[in-house]
N, C-alpha and C positions, 0 to 999 in steps of 0.2 A: 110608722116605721115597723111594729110590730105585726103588723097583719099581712103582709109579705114573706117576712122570716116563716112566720106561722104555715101561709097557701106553698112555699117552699117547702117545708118541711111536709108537710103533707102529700105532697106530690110524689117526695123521696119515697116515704114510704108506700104509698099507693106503686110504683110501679118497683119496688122492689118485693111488694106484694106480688103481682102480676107477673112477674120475672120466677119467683118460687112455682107457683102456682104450674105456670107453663113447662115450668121444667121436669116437676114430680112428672106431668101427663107424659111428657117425652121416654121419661127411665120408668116406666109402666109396664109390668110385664106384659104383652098380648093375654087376651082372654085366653082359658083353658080351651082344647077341639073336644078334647075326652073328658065326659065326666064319670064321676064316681061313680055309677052306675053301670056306663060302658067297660069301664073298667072292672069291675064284678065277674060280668061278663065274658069278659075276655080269660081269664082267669079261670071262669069255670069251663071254657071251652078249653081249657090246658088241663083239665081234670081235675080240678078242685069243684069239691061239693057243699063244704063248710066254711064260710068264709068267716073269719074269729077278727081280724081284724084290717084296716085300711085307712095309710097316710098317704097325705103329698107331700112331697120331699124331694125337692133340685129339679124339680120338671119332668117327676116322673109318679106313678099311682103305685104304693106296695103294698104289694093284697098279699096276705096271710091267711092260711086255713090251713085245710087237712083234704087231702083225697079219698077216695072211699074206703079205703084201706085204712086209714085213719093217720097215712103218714102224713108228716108237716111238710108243708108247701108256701113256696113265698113268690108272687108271680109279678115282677116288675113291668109297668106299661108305659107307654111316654105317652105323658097326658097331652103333647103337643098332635101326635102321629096317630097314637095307638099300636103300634110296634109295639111286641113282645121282645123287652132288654131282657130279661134272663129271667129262669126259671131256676129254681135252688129248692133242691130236697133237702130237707134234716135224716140221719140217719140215728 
């Protein structure tokens, strides 16, 4: 009578295993299109020369530098697209 309850229980768990499993894949964000790299890129093609620093943050690339001038630049990419979201001087 015990080795029933037991193959039961096991079973519970194995497809509530399978059940997590499948779902994290499902709420998975898609791969990156733009990499950190591309996005460098981009960024120096907006006139930045010095790139000091670069996060991902909300599905977008924010690159940080300087221009040749030495002014501070922050050049926002969507790492989905590559689209240039905005572009922001420091004064």
């Amino acid at each position: 009578m015990m080795r029933p309850a037991i193959a039961l229980v096991a079973a519970a768990l194995f497809a509530a295993a399978a059940y997590a499993d499948d779902a994290a894949h499902r709420t998975a964000s898609p791969p990156l299109a733009v990499t950190q790299e591309q996005a460098i890129a981009t960024a120096k093609a907006q006139g930045m020369v010095k790139v000091e620093d670069i996060e991902l943050d909300d599905g977008k690339w924010e690159v940080e530098g300087r221009t040749e001038s030495g002014r501070e630049i922050e050049v926002d990419v969507s790492a989905r697209t590559g689209e240039v979201l905005r572009i922001d001087y420091d004064d």
